[in-house]
TORKOL-88582 format. One line per field, with one value per residue: x, y, z of N, C-alpha, C in turn; residue in one letter. Coordinates in Angstrom, 3 decimals, m for minus. Layout:
BEGIN
nxx: (X|...)
nyy: (Y|...)
nzz: (Z|...)
caxx: (X|...)
cayy: (Y|...)
cazz: (Z|...)
cxx: (X|...)
cyy: (Y|...)
czz: (Z|...)
code: (A|...)
END
This chain:
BEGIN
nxx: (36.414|38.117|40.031|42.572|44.182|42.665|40.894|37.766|37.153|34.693|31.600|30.179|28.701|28.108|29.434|31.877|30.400|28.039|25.022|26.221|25.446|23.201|22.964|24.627|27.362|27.512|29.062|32.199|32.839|33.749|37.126|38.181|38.553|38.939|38.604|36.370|36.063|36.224|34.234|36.339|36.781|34.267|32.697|33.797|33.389|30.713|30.495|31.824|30.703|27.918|27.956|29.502|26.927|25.531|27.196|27.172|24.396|23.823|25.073|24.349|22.031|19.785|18.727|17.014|16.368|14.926|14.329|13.850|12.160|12.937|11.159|10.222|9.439|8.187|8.661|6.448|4.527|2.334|0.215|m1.203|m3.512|m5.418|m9.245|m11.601|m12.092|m9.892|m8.163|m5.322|m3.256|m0.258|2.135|5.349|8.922|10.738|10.124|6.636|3.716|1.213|m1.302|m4.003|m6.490|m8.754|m12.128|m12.860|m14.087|m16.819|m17.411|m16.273|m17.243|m19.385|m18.860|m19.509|m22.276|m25.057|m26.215|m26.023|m24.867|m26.480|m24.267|m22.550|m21.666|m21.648|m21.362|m23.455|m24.430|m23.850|m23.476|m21.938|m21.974|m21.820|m23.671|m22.391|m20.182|m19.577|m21.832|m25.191|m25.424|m27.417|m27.708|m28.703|m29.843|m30.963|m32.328|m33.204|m35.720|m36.073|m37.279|m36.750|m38.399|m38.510|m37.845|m36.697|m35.184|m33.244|m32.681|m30.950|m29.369|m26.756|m25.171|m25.316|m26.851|m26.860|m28.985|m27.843|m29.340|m28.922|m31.137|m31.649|m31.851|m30.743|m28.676|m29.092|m27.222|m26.903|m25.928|m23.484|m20.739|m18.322|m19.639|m18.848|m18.603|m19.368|m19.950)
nyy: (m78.997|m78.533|m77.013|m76.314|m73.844|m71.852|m70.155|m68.234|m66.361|m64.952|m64.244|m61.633|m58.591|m60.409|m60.688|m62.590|m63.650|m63.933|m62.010|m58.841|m55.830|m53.141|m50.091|m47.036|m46.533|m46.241|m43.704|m44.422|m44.919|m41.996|m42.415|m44.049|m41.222|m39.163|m35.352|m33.605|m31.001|m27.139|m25.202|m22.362|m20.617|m20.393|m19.470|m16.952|m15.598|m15.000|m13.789|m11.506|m10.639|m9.822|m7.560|m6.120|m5.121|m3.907|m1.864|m0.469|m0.299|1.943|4.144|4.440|5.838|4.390|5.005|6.933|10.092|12.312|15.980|18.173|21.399|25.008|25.503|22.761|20.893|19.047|20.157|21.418|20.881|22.200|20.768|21.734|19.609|18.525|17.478|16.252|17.697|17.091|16.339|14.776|13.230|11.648|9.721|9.599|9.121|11.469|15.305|16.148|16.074|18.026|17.369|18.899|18.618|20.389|20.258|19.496|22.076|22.788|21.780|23.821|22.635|19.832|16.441|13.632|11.572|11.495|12.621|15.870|17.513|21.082|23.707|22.046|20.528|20.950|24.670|26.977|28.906|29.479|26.652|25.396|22.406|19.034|16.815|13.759|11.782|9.540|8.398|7.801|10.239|11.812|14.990|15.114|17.287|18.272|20.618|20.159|20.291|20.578|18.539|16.680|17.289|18.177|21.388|22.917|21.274|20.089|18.482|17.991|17.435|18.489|20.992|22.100|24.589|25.725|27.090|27.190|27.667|29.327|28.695|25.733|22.755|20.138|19.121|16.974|14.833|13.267|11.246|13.757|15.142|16.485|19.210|22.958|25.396|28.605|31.002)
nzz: (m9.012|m6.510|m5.896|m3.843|m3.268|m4.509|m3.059|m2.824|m0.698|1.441|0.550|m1.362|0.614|2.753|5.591|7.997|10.573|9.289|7.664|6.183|7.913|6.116|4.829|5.850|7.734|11.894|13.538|14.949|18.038|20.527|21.859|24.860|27.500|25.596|24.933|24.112|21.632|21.373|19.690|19.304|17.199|15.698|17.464|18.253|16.149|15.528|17.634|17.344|15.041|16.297|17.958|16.542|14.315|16.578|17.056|14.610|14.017|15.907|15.649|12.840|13.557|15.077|17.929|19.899|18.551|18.781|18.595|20.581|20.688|22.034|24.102|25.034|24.110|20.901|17.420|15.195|12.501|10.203|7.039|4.183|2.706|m0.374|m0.013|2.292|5.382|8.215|10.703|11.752|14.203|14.956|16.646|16.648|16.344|16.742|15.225|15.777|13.338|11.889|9.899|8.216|6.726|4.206|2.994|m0.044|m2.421|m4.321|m7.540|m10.543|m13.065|m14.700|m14.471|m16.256|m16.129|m13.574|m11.253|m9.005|m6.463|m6.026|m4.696|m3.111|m4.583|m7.030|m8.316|m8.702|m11.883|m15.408|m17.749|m20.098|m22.681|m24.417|m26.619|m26.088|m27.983|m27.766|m26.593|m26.497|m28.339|m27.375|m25.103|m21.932|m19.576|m16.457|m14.262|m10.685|m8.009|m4.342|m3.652|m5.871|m8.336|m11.798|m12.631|m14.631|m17.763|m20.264|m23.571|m25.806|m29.275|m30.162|m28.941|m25.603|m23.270|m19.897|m17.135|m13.784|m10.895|m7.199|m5.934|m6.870|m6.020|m7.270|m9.892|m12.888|m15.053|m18.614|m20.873|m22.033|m22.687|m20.525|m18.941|m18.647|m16.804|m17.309|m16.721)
caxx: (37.198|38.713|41.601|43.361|44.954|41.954|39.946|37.596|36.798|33.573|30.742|30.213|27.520|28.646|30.430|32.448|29.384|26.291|25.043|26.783|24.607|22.922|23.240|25.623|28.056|26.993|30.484|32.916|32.456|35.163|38.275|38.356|39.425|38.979|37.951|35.471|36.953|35.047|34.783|36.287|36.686|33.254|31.864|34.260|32.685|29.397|30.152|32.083|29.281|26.740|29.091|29.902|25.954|25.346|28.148|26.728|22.798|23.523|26.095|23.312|20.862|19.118|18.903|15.936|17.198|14.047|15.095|12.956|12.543|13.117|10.153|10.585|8.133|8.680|8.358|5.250|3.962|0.695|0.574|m2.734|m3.817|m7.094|m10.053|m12.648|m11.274|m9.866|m6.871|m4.596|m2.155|0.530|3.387|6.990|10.121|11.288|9.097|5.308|4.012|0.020|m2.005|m5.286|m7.246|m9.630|m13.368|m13.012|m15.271|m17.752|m16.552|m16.655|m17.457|m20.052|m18.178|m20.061|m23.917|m25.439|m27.069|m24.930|m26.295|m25.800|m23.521|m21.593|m20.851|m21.693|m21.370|m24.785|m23.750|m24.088|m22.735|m22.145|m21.605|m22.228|m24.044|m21.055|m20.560|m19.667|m23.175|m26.739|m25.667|m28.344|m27.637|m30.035|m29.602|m32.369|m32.792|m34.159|m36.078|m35.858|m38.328|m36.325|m39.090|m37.989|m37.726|m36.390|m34.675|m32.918|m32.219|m30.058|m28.342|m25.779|m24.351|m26.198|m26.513|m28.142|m28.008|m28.241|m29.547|m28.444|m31.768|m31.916|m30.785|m29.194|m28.627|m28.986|m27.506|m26.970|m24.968|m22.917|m19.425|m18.080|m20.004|m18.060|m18.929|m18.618|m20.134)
cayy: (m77.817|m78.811|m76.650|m76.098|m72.757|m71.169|m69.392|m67.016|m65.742|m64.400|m63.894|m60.086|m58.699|m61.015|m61.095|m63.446|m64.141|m63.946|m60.918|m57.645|m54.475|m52.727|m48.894|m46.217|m47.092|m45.256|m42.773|m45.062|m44.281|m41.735|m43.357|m43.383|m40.542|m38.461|m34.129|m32.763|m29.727|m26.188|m24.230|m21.322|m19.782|m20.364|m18.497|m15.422|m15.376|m14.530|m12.632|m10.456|m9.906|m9.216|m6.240|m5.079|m5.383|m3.468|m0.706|0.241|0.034|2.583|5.012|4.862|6.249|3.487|5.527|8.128|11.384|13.877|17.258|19.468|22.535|25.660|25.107|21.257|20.322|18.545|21.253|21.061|21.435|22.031|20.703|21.648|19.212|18.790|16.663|16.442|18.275|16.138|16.751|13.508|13.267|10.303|9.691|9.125|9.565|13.187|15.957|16.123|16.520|17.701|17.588|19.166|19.137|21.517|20.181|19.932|22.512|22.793|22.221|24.532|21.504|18.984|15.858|12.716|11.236|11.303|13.838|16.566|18.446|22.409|24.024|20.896|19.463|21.892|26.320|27.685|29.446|28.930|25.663|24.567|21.180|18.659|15.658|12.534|11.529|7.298|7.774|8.092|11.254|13.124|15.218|15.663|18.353|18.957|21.585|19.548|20.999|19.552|16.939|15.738|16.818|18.432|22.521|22.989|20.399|20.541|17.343|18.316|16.676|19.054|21.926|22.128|25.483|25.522|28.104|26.756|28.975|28.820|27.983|24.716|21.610|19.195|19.110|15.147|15.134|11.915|11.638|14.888|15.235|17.180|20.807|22.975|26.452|29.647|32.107)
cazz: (m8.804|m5.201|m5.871|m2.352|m3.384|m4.584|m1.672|m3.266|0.317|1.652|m0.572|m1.210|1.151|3.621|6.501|8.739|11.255|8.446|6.560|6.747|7.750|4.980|5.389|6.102|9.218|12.128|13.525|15.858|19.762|20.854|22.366|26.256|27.863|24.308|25.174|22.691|21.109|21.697|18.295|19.889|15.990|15.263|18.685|18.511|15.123|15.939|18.989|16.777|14.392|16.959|18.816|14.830|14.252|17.542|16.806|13.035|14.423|16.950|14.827|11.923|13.815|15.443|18.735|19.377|18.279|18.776|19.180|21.606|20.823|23.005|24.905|25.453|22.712|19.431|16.822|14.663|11.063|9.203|5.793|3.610|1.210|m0.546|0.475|3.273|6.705|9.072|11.347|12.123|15.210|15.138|17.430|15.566|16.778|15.918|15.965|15.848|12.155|11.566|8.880|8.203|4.831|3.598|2.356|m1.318|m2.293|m5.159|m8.732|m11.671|m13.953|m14.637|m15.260|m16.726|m16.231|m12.332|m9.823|m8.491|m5.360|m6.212|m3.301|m2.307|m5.590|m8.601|m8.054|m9.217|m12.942|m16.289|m17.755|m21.727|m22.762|m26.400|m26.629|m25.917|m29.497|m27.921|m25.961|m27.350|m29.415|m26.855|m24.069|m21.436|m18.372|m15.705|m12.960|m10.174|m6.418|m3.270|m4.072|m7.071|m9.583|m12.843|m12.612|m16.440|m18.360|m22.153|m24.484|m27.301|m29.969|m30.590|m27.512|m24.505|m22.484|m18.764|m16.402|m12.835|m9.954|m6.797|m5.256|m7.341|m5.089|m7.674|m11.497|m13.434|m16.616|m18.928|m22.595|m22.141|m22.313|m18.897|m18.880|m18.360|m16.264|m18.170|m15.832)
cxx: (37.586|39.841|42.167|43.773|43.873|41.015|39.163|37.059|35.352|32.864|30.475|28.396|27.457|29.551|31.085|31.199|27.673|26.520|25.523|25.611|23.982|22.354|24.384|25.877|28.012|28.865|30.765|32.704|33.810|35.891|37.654|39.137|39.921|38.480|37.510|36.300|36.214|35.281|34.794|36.205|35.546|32.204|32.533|33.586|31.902|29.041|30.778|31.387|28.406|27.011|28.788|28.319|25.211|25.733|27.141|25.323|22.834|24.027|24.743|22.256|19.793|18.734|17.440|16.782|16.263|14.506|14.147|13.045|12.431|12.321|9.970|9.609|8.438|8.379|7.166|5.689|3.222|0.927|m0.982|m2.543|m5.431|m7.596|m10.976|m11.489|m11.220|m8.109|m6.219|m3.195|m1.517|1.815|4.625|7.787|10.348|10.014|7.783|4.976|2.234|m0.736|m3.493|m5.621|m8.676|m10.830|m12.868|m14.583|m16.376|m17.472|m17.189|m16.959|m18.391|m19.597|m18.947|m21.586|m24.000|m25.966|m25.650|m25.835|m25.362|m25.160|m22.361|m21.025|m20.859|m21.929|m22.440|m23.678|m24.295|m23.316|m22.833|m21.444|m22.233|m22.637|m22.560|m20.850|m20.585|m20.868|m24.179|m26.662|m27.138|m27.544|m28.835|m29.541|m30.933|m32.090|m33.502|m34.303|m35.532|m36.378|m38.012|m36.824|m38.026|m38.443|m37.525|m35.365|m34.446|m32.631|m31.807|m28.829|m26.663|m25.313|m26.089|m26.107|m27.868|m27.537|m29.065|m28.004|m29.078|m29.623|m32.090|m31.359|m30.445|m29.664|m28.492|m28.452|m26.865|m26.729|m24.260|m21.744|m19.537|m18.700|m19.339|m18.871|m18.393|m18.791|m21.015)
cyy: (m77.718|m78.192|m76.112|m74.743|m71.838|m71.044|m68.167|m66.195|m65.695|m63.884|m62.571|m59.674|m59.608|m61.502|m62.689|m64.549|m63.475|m62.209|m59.936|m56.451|m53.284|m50.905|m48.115|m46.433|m46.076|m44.770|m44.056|m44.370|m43.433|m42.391|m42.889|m42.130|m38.891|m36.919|m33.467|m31.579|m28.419|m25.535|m22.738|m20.227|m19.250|m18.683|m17.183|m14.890|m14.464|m13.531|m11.481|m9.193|m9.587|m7.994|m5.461|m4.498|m3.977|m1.745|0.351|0.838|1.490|3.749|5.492|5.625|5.621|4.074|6.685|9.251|12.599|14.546|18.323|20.729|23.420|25.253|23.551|20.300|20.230|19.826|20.341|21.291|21.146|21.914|20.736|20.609|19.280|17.655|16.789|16.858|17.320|16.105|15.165|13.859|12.082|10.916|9.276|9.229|10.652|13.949|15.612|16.818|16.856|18.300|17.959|19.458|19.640|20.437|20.852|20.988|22.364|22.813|23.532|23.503|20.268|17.334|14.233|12.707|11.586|12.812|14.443|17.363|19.824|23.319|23.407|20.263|20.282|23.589|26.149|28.768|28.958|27.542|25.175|23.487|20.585|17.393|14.297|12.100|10.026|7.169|7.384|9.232|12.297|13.338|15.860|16.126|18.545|19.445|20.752|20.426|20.091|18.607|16.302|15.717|18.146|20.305|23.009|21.844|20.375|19.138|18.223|17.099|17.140|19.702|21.918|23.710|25.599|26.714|27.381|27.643|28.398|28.223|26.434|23.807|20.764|20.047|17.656|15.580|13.210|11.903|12.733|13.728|16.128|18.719|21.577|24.796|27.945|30.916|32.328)
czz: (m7.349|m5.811|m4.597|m1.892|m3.682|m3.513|m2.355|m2.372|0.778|1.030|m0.238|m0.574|2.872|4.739|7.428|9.392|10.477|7.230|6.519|6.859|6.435|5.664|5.497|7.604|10.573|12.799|14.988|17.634|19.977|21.691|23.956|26.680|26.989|25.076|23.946|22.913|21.265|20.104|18.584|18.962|15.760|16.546|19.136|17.228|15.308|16.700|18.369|15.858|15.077|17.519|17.328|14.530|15.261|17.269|15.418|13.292|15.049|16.455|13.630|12.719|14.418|17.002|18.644|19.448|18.152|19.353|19.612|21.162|21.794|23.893|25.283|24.326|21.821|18.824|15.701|13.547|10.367|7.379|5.405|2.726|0.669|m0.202|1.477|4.649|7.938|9.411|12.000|13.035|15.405|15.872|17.032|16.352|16.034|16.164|15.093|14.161|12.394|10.706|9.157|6.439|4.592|2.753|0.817|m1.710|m3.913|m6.382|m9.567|m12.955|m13.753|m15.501|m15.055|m16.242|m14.409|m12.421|m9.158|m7.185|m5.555|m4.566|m3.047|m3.888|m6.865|m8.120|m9.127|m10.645|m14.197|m17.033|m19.747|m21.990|m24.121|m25.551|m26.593|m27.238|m28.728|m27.185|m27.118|m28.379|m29.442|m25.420|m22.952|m19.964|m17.758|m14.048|m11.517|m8.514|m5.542|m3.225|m5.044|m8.233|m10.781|m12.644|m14.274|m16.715|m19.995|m22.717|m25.898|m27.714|m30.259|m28.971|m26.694|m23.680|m21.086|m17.801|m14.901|m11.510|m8.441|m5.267|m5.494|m6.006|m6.020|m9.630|m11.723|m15.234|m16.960|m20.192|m22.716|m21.592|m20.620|m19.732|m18.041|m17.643|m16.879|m17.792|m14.888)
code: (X|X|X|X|X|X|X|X|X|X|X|X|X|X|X|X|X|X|X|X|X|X|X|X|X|X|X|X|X|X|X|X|X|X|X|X|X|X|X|X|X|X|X|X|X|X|X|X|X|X|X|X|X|X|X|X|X|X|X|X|X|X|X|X|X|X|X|X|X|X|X|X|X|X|X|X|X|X|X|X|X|X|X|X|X|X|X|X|X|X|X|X|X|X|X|X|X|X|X|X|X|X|X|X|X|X|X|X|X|X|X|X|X|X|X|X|X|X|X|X|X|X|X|X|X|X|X|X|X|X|X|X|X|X|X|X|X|X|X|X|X|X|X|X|X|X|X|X|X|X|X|X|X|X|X|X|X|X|X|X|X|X|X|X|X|X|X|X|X|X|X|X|X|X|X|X|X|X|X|X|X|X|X)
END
């Protein structure tokens, strides 16, 4: 197959002087004499949005805006809520806000099993309550001193009635629904 006319060229992969580079071609050198371009679009861009950005921040409200009252002093205000007493002072922008809450005080209700201390946690009174039907299907109430021993104490299957004085120091009860204070 010496045919004269047929040239099937340079094997593919192959260049002139050996193998050709394997890879993506890296970018041509700029010409002599070439001036990079500035992207003056791109950088009014930005500077436009940061101004616009700037403008809206400051219009919304982004600015301190406390308003003194007559006397040069933020204006106040006490808000009650419930819970243990304890007054909180924070610094905001705008005026001065302060809270104080009131010592929950002593319920009228004996609600589930534990130790209650009378004064602080249960009002001295009478109290009626039923055995829990999903407990034990007993309820047991006891009077207790300062030493924790037993003063009077009831177990009932059915209603419970206790009357708790207000020298007692706690009440324990255990299978009752919540007792409830009736006078």
């Amino acid at each position: 197959m010496n045919n004269p006319q047929y040239n099937p060229g340079p094997m593919p992969g192959n260049g002139p002087h050996g193998p050709a580079p394997r890879g993506p071609m890296p970018p041509p050198p700029p010409a002599p004499g070439a001036k990079r371009k500035t992207p003056w679009l791109t950088i009014a861009m930005v500077a436009g949005a940061f101004v616009f950005g700037v403008v809206i921040g400051t219009a919304a409200g982004g600015a301190d805006t406390t308003t003194p009252t007559a006397a040069g002093k933020p204006a106040t205000k006490t808000v009650e809520v419930p819970g243990p007493t304890k007054t909180v002072e924070v610094e905001v922008p705008g005026p001065t806000v302060t809270v104080t809450a009131k010592p929950a005080g002593p319920s009228g209700s004996i609600d589930g099993n534990g130790t209650f201390q009378v004064g602080a946690e249960v009002k001295p009174g009478r109290y009626k309550g039923k055995a829990d039907p999903d407990g034990i299907g007993m309820c047991y109430v006891a009077r207790l001193d300062s030493d924790g021993e037993i003063i009077d104490n009831q177990l009932s299957e059915g209603q419970v009635l206790i009357t708790i004085k207000a020298s007692d120091d706690a009440v324990e009860t255990k299978g009752c629904t919540t007792l409830e204070r009736v006078s």
